[in-house]
Backbone bond lengths (Angstrom), bond angles and torsions (degrees), N, CA, C in turn:
res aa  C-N    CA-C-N  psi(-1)  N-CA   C-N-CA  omega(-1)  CA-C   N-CA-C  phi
1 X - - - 1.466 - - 1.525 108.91 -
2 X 1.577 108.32 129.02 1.736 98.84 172.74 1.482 115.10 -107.48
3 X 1.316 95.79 139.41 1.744 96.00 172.10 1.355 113.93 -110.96
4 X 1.384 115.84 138.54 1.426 135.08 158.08 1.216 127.71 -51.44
5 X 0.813 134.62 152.78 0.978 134.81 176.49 1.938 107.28 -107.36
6 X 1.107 113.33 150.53 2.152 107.75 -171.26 1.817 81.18 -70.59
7 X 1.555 93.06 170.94 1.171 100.10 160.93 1.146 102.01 -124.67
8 X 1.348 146.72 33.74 1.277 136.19 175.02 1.373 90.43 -142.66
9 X 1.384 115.98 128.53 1.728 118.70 167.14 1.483 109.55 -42.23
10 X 1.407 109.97 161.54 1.588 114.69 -177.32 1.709 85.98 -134.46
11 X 1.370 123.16 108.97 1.959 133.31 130.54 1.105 104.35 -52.29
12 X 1.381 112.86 143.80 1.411 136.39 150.38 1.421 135.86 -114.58
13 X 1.400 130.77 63.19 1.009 99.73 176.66 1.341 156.12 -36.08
14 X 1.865 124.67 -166.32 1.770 93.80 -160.74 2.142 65.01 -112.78
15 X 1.243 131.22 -19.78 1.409 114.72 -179.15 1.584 89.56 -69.52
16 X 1.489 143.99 -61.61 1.246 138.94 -150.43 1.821 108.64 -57.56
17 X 1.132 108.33 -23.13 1.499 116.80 -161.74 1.649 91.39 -103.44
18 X 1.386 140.62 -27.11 1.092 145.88 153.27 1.437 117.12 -38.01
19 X 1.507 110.10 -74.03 1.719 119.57 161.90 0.997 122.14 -46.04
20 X 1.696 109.52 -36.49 1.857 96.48 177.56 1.168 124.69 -58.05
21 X 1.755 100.26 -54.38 1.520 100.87 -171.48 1.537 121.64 -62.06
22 X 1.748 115.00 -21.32 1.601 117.03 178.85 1.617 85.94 -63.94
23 X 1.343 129.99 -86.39 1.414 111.44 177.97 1.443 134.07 2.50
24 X 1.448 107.19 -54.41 1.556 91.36 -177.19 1.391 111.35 -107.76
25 X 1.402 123.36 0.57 1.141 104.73 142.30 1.508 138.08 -83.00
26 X 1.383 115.39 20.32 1.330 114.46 -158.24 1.815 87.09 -116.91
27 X 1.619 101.08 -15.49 1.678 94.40 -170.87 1.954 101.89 -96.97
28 X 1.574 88.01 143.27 1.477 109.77 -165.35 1.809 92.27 -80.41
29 X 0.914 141.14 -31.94 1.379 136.21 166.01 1.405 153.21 -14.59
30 X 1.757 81.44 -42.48 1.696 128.80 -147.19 2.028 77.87 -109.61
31 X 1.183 112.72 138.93 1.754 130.64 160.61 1.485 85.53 -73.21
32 X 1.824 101.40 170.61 1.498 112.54 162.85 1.421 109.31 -81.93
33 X 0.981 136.60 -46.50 1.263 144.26 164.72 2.016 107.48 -33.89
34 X 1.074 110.88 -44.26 1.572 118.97 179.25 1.216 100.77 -66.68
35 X 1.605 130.30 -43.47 1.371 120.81 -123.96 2.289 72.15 -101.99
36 X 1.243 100.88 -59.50 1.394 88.37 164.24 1.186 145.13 -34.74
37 X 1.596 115.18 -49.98 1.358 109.44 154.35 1.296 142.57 -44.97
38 X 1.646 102.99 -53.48 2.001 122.83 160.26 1.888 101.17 -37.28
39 X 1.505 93.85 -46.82 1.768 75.52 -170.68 1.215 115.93 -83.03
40 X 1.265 139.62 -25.47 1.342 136.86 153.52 1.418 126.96 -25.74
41 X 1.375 100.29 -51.52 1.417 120.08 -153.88 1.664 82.76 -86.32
42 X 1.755 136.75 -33.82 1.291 117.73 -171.99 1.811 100.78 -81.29
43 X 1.316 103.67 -31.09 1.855 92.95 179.22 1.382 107.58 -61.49
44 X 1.420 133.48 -41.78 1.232 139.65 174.70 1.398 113.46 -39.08
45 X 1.390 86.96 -39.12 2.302 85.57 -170.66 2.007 98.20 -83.59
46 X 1.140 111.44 -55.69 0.781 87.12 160.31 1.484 152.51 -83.85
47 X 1.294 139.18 15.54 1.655 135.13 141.40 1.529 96.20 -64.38
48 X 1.059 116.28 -54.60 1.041 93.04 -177.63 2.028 149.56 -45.87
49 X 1.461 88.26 -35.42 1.671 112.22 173.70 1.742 81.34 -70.59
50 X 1.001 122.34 -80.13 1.761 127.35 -177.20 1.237 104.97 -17.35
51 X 1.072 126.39 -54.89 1.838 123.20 -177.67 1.338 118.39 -76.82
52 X 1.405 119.70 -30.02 1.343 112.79 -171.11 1.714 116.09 -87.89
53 X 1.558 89.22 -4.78 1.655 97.27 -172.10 1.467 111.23 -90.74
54 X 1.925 101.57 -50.35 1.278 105.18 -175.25 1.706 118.22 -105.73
55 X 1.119 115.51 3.01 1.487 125.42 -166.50 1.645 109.50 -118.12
56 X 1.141 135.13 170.27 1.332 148.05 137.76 1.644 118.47 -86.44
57 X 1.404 104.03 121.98 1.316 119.20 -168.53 1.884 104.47 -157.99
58 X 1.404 113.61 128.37 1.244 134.07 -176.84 1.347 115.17 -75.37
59 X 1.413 132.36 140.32 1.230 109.62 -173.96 1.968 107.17 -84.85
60 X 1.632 110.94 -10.78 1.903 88.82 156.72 1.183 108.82 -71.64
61 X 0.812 118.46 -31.13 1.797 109.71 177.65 1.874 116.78 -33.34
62 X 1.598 91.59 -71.94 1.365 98.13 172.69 1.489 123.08 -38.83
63 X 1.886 111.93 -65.94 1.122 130.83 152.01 1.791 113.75 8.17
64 X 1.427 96.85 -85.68 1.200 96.86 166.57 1.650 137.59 -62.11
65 X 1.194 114.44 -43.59 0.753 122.82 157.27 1.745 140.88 -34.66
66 X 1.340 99.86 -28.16 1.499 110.66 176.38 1.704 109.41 -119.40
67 X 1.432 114.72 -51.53 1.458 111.12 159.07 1.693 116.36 -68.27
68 X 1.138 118.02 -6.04 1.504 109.93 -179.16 1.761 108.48 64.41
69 X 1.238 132.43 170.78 1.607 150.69 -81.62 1.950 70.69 -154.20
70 X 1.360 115.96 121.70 1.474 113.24 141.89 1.324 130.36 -46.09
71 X 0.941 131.16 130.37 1.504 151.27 158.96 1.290 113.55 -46.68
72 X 1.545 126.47 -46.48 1.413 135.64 -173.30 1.610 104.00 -77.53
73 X 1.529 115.36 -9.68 1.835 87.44 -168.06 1.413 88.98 -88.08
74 X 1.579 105.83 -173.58 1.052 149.87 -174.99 1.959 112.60 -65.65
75 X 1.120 108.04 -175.85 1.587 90.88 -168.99 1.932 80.16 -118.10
76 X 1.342 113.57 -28.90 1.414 107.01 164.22 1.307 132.72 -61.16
77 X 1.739 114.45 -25.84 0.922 119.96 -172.85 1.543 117.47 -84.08
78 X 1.550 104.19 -20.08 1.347 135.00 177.98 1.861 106.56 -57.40
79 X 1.753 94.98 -53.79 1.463 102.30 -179.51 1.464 113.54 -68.38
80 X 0.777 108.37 -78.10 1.584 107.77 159.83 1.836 123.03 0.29
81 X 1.109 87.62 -66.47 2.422 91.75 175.54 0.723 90.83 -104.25
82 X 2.144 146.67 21.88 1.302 101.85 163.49 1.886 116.08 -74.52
83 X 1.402 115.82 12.81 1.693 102.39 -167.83 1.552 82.16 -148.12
84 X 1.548 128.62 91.62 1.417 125.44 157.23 1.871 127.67 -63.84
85 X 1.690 83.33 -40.09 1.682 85.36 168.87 1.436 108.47 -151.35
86 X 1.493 116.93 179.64 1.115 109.24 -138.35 1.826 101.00 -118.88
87 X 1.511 95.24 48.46 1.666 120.32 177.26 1.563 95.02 -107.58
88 X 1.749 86.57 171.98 1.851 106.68 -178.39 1.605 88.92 -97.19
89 X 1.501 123.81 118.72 1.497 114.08 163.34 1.190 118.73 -127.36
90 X 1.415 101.43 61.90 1.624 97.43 -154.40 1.906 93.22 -105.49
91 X 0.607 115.17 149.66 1.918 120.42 -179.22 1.377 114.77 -45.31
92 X 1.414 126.08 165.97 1.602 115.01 161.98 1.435 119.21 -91.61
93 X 1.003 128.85 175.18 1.466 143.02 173.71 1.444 95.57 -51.98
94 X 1.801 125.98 -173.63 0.922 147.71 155.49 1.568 127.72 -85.61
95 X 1.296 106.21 2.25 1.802 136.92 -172.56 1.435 107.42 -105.98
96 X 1.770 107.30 127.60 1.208 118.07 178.07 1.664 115.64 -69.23
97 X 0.983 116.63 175.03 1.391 116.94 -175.58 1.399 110.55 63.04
98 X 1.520 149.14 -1.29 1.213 126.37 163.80 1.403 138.32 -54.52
99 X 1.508 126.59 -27.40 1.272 142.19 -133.55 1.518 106.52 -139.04
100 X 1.678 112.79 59.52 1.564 100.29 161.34 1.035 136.37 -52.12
101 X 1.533 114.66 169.82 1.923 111.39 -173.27 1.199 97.81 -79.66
102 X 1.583 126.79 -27.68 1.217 112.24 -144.53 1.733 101.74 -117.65
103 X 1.369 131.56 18.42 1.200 138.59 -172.70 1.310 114.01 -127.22
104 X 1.483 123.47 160.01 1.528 135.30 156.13 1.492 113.05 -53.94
105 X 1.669 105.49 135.57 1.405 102.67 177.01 1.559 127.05 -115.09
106 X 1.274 114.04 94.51 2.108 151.82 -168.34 1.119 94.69 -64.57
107 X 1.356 136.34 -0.48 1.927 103.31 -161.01 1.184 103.14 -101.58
108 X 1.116 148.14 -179.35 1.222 159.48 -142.26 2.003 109.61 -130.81
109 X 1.112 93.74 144.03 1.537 115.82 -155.88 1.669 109.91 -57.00
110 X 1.206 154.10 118.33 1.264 150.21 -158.12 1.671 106.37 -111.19
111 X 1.432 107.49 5.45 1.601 92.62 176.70 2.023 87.66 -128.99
112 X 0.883 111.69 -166.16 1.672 122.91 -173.44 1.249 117.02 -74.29
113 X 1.288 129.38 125.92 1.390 126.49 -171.70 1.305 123.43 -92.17
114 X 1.520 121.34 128.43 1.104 129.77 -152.74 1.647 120.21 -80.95
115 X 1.503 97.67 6.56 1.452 102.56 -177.50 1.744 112.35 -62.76
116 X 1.515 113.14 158.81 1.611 94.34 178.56 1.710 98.63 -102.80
117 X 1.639 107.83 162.22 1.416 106.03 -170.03 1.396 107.23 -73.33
118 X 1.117 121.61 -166.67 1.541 144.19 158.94 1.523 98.79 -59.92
119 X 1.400 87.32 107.26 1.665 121.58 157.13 2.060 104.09 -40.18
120 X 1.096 124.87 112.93 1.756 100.42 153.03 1.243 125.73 -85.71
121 X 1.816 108.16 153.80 1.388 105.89 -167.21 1.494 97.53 -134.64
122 X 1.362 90.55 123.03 1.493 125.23 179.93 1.739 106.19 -37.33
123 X 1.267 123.46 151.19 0.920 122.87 144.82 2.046 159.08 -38.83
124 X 1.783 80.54 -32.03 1.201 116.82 133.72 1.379 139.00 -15.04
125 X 1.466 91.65 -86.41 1.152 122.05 -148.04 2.223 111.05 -74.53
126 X 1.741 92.45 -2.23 1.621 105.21 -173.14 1.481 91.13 -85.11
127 X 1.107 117.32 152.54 1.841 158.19 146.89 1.599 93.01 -8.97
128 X 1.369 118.74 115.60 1.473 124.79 -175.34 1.414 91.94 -105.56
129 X 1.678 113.66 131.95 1.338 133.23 136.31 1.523 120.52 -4.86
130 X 1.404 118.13 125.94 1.226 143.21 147.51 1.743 92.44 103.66
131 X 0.925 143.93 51.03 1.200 142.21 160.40 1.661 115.12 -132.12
132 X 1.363 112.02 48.56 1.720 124.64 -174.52 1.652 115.28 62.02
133 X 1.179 87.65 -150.48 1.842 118.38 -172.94 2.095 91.97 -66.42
134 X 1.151 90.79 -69.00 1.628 116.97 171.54 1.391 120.67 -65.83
135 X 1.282 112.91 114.70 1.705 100.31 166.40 1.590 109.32 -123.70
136 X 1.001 118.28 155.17 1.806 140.05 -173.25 1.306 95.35 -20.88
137 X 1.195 146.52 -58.07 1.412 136.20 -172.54 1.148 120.61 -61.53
138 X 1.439 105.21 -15.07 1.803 115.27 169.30 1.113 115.80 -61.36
139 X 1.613 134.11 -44.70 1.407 144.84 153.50 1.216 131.56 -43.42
140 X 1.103 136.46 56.84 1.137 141.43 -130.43 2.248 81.26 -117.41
141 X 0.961 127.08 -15.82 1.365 131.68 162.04 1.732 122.94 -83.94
142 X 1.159 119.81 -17.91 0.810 129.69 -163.90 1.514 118.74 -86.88
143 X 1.085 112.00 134.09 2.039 127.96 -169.81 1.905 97.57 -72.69
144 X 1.247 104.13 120.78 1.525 132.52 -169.55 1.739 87.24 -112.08
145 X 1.770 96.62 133.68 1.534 133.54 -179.36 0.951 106.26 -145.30
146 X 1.278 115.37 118.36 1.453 121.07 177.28 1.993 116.98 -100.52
147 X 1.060 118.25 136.62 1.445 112.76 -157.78 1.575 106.07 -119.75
148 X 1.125 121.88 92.86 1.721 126.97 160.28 1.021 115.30 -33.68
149 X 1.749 140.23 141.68 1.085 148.32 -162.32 1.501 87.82 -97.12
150 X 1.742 114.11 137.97 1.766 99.61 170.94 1.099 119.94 -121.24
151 X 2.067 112.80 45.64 1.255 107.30 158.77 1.693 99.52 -132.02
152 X 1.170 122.48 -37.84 1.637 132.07 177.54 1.363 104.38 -90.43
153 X 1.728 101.52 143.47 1.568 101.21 159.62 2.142 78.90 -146.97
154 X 1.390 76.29 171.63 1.751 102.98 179.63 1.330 113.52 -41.44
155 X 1.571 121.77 110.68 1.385 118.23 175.96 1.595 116.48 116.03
156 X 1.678 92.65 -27.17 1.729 97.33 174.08 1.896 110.98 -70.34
157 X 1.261 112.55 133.03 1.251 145.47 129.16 2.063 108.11 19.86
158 X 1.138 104.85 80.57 1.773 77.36 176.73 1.554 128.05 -63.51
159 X 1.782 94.38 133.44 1.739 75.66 174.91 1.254 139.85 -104.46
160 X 1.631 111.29 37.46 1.337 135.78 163.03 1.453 107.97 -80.96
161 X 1.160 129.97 -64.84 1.671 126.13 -163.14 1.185 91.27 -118.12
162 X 1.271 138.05 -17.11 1.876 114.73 176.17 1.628 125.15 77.60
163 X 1.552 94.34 13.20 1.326 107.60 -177.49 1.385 123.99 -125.83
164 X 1.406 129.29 -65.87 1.363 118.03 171.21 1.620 108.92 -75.83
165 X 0.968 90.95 177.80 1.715 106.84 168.71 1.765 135.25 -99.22
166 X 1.141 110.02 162.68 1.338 88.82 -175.06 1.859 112.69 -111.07
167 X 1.612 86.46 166.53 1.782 84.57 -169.86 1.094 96.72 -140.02
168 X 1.525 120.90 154.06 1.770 122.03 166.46 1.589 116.91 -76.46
169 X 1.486 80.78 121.49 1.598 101.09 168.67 1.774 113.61 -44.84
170 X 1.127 120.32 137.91 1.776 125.08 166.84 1.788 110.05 -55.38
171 X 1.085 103.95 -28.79 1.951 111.53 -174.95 1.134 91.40 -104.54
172 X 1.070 131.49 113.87 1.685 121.13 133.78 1.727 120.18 -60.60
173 X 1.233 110.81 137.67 1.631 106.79 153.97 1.488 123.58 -44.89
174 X 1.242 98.94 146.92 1.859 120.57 -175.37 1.524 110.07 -126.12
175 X 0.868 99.94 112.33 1.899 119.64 173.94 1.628 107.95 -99.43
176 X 0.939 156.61 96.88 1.681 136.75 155.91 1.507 107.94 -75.74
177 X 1.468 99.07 165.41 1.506 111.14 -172.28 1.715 92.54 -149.12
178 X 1.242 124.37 137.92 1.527 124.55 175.67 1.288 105.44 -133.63
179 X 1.294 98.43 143.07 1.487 100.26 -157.96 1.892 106.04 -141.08
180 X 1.114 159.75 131.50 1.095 116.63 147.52 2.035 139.97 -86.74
181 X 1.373 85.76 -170.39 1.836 92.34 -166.07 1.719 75.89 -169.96
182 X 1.404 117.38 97.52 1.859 132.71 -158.93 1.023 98.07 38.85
183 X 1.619 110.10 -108.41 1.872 95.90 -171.34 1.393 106.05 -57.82
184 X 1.564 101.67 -142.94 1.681 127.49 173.65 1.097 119.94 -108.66
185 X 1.416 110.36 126.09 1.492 127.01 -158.65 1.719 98.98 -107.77
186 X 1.068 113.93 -168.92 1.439 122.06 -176.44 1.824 101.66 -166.20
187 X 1.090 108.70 123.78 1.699 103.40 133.63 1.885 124.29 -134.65
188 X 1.195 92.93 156.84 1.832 112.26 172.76 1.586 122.31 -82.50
189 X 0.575 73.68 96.75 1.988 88.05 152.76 1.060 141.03 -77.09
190 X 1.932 116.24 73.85 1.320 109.27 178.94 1.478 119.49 -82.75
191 X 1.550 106.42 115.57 1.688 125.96 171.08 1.071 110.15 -50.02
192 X 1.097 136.62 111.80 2.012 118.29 151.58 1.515 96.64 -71.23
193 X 1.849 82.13 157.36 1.694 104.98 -162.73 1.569 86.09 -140.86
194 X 1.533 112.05 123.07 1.501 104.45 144.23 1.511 127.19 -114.50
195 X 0.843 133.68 153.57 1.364 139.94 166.81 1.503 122.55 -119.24
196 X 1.574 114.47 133.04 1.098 142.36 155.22 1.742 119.32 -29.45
197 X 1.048 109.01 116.53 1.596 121.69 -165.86 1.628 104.64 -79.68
198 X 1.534 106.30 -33.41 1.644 110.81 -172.72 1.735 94.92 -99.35
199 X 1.363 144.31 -51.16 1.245 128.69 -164.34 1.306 104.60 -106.60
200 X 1.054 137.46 -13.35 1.346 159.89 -174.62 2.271 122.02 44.38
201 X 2.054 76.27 48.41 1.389 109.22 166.51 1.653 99.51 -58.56
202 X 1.190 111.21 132.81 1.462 145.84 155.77 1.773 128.85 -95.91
203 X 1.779 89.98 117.17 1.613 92.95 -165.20 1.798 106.39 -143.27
204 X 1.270 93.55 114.77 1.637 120.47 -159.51 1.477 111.11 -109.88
205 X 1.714 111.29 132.47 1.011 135.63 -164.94 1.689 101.44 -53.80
206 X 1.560 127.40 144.18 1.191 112.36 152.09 1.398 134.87 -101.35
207 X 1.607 114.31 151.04 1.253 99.79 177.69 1.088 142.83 -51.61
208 X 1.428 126.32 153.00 1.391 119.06 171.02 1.430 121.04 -31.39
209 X 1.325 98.35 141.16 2.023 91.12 169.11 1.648 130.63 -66.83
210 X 1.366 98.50 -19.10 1.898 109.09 -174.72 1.395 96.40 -100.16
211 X 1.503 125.05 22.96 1.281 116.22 156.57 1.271 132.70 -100.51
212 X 1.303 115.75 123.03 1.664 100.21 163.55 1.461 139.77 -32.55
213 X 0.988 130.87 111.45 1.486 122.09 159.65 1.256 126.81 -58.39
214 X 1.727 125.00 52.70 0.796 120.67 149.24 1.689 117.79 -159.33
215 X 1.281 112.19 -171.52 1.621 98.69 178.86 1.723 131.05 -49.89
216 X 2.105 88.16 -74.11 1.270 81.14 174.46 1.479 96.94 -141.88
217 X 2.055 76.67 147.74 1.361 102.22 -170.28 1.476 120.63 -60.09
218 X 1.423 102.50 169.35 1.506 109.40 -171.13 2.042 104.84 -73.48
219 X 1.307 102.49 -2.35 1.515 106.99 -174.21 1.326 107.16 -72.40
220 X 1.806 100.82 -46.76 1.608 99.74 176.13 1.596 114.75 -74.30
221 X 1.063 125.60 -40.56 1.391 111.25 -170.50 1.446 105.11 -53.42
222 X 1.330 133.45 -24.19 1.423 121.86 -158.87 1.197 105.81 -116.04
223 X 1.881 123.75 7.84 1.310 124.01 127.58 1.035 159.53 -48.50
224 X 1.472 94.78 -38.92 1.413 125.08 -173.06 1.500 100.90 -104.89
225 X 1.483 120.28 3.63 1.502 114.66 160.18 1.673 131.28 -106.60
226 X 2.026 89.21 3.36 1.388 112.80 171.18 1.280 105.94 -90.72
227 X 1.000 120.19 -54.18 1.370 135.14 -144.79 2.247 99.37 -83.28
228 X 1.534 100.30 -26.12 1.741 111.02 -174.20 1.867 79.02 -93.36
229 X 1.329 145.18 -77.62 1.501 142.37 -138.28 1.712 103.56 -91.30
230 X 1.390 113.39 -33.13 1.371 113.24 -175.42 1.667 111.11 -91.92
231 X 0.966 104.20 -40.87 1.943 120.15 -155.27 1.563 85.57 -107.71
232 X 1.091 148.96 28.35 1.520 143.74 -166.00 1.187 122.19 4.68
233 X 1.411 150.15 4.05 1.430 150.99 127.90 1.641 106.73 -3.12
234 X 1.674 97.45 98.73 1.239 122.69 149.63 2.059 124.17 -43.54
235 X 1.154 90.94 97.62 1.777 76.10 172.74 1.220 144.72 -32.57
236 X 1.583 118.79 -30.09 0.815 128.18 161.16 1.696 126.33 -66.35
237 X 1.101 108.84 -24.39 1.673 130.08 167.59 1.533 110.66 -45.81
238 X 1.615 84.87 -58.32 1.806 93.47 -156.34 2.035 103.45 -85.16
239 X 1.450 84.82 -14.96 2.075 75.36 -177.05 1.557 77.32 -92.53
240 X 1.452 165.22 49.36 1.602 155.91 88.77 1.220 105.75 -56.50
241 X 1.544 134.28 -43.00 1.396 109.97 179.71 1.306 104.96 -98.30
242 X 1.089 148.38 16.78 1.290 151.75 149.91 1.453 111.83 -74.45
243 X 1.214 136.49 -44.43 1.093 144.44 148.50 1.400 130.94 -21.21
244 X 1.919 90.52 -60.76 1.515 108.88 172.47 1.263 137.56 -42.63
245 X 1.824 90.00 -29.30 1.730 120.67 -147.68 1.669 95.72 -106.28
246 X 1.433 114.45 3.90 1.200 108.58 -170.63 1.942 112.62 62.19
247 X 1.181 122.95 14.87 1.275 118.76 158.68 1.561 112.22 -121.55
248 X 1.580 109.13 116.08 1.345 98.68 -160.41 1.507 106.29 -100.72
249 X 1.212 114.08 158.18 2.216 105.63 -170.75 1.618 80.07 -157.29
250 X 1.338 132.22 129.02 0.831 134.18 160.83 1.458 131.92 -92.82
251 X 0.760 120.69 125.49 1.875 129.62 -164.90 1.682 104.98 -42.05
252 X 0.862 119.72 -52.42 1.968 109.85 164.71 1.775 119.95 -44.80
253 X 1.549 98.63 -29.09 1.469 112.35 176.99 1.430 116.20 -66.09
254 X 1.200 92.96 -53.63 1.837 119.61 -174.67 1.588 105.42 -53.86
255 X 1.650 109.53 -60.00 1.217 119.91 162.89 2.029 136.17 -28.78
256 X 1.490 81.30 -42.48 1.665 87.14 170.03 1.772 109.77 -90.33
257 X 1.142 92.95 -46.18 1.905 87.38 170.17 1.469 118.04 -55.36
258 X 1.236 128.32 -29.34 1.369 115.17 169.51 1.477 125.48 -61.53
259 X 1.870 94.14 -51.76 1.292 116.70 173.48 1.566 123.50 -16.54
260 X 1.852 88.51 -50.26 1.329 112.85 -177.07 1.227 147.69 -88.83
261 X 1.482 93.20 1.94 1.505 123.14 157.97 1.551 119.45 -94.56
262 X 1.698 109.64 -21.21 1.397 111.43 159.67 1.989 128.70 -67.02
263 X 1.149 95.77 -26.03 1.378 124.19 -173.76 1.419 109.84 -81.87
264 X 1.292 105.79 -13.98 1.450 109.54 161.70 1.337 130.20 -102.64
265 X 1.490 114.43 -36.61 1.452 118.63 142.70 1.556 130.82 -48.42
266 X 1.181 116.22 -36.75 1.386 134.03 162.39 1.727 100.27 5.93
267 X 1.891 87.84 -95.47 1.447 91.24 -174.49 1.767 125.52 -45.66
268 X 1.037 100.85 -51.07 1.734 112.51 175.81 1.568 96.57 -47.59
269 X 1.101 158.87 -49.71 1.018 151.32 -154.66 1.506 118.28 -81.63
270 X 1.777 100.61 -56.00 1.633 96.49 149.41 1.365 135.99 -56.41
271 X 1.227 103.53 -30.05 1.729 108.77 -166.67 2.230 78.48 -74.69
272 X 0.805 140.73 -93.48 1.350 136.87 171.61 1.513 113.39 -5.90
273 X 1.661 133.42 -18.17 1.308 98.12 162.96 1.602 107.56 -107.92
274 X 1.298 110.79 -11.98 1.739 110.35 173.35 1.578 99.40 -58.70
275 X 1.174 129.37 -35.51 1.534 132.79 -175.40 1.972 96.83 -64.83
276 X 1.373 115.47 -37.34 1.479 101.65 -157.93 1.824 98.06 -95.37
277 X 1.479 124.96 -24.26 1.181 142.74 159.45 1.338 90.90 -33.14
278 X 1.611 115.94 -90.81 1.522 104.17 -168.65 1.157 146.17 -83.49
279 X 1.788 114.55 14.64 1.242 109.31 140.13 1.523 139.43 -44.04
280 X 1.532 118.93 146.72 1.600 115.67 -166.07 1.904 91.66 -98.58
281 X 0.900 118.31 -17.94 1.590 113.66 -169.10 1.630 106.11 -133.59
282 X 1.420 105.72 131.18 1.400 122.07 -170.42 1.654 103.25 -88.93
283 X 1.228 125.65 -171.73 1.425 124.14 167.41 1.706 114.91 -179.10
284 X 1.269 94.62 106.63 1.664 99.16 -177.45 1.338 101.38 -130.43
285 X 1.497 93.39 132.15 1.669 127.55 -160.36 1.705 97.37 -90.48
286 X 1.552 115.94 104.41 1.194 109.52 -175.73 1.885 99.94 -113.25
287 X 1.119 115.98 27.32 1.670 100.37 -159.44 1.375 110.77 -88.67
288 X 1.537 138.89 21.13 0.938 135.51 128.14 1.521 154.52 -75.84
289 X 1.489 73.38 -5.73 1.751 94.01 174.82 1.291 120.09 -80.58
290 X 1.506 122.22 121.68 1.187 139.60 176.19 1.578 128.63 -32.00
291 X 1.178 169.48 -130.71 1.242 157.44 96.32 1.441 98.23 -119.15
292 X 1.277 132.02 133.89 1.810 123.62 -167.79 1.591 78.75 -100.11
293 X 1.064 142.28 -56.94 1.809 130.03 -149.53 1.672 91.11 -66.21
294 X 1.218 120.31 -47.94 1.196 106.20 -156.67 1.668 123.00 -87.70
295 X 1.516 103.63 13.43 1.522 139.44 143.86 1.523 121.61 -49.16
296 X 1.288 88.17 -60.48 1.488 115.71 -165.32 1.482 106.86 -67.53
297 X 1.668 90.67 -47.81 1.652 86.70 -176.04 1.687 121.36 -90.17
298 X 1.183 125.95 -1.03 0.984 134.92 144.28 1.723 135.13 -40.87
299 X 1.427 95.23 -41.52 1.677 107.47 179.39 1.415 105.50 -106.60
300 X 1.153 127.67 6.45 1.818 124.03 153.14 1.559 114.05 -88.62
301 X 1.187 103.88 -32.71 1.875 116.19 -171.61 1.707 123.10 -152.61
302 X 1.240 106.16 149.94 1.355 116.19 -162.50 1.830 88.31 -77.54
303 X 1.587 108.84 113.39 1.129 101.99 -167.77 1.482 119.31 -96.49
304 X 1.254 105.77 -174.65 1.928 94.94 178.37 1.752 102.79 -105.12
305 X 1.272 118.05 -5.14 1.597 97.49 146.88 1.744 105.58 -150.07
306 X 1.399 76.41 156.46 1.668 88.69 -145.55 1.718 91.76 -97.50
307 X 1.743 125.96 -9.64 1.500 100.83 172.83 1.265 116.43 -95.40
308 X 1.565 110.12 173.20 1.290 129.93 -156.14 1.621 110.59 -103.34
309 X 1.051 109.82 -11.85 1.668 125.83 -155.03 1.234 100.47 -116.79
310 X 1.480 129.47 154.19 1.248 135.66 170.46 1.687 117.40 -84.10
C-alpha cells in the first residue's frame, strides 16, 4: 500500500483536537477500541506538533517513540537511549484538554514504557569476605588494571598433579593500592586466577613489580597529614569528598594513617628537643618587632637614635 504524503501542512489546534475526539466518541459507528485508538493517534499528532515547535527533540527519539524500542537490543543498550535529551517527551493521556499550545507537556506516558526493568543480581554478585569495612565495589572511582598471569594461560598442563588442565576462574583476584595524586586516588588490580580441574590447585597472577606490597601507600598517608595539620581539612570533610569521588576512606581510617606517620617522626622530634635542652645559648629572632616608646619618642624630639626596631 502507498501513502502520500498531504500536500498542504495540517495545524492542529488543542480546541480542534478537543472537538475531534468528543466526535468520535460520540459516534456509534466507531468500536471502543477504534474510538480509543482515533484518540491516541489525535494526541499523538498533536504532542507531537508541541515538541517540534517548542522543544528539542531528535528525530531517533521520535523513531522510537512512535515505532517503539527493538526487541533484539541489549538491556544496556536500552539504558543507554533510554534519555537522548533532557526534555519531558512522554505522550498525553487519553483525555481532552491536556495539551496546551502554549505550555510544557508533564503528563505521563499512555502507551508502555520503554525503560528496561531491574536487572537481577545473583547471589554472587554481593561484596566477598575478607577485603575490610570496604570491598572493591566500593571504588567505584577507581583506575582498573588488569594483570596477565606470566607463566599459565587457559589449557596449560597443571603443575601440581600433571593431570588436568587449567582454566580461568570467572573472579579474578583484587588487590587495591591507594595512593595519592592531590587527594587519594585508588587503582584495582584484576589478578587472573586459574585453577586446576583435577586437584583444584589455584594459581594467581603477580603483582606488578613497581608496586607496593601494601594497601596504602606512604604517598597517601603523608597527604592526608598535610592536607588534616597543614591545609586544616577536617577528616570528616575529606572522607565526604572522598565519597563524592567515588573513593571512599573513612575518617577513623585516615586517623590511624596519620597516626602513623606521626610515629615515625616520633623519635626525630624527641631526639630534637634533647639537642635544644643541651644547648648553653638560646636565640630568639625579634627584629621585626616594633619598639612603641621609641616611636613615641621620636615624634616629640629630635632623638639620639633614630631606629625603630630592635
Amino acid at each position: 500500500m502507498r501513502i502520500n504524503s498531504p500536500r498542504t501542512p495540517i495545524s492542529l489546534s488543542q480546541q480542534q483536537a478537543d472537538q475531534l475526539i468528543l466526535t468520535i466518541k460520540a459516534n456509534d459507528l466507531f468500536s471502543q477500541s477504534d474510538q480509543k485508538l482515533l484518540c491516541q493517534i489525535i494526541l499523538m499528532f498533536l504532542w507531537l506538533q508541541h515538541s517540534l515547535r517548542e522543544t528539542r527533540i531528535s528525530l531517533s527519539k521520535i523513531k522510537k517513540l512512535v515505532f517503539g524500542q527493538k526487541s533484539e537490543k541489549s538491556k544496556k543498550d536500552r539504558t543507554n537511549n533510554a534519555d537522548d535529551s533532557g526534555h519531558d517527551d512522554t505522550l498525553p493521556e487519553d483525555k481532552p484538554g491536556l495539551v496546551p499550545d502554549n505550555s510544557t507537556m508533564n503528563n505521563s506516558p499512555s502507551s508502555e514504557s520503554t525503560e528496561p526493568e531491574n536487572t537481577f543480581k545473583s547471589p554472587s554478585d554481593d561484596a566477598k569476605k575478607g577485603h575490610g569495612r570496604l570491598g572493591v565495589d566500593a571504588y567505584t572511582g577507581a583506575e582498573t588494571i588488569h594483570c596477565s598471569h606470566p607463566e599459565h594461560q587457559s589449557g596449560d598442563t597443571c603443575p601440581e598433579c600433571q593431570k588436568g588442565s587449567l582454566f580461568r576462574t570467572k573472579d579474578p583476584g583484587k588487590e587495591i593500592r591507594l595512593f595519592s595524586q592531590g587527594l587519594i586516588q585508588a587503582v584495582i588490580y584484576y589478578l587472573e586466577r586459574y585453577r586446576c580441574s583435577a586437584c583444584g590447585a589455584i594459581f594467581k597472577a603477580p603483582m606488578p613489580d613497581d608496586v607496593v606490597n601494601k594497601k596504602y601507600d606512604d604517598s597517601a598517608k603523608i597527604a592526608l597529614a598535610i592536607m588534616h595539620y597543614y591545609m586544616g581539612l577536617p577528616f570528616k570533610r575529606i572522607e565526604l569528598y572522598q565519597q563524592m569521588m567515588g573513593l571512599p576512606l573513612p575518617d577513623a581510617t585516615q586517623f590511624e594513617l596519620v597516626e602513623s606517620v606521626a610515629d615515625v617522626a616520633y623519635r626525630i622530634y624527641e631526639y630534637l628537643k634533647h639537642c635544644a635542652a643541651d644547648s648553653q645559648l638560646a636565640y630568639h629572632d625579634d627584629t621585626t618587632a616594633r619598639i612603641l616608646s621609641m616611636i613615641k619618642e621620636n615624634q616629640q624630639a629630635a632623638p639620639k637614635r633614630k631606629a625603630m626596631y630592635t
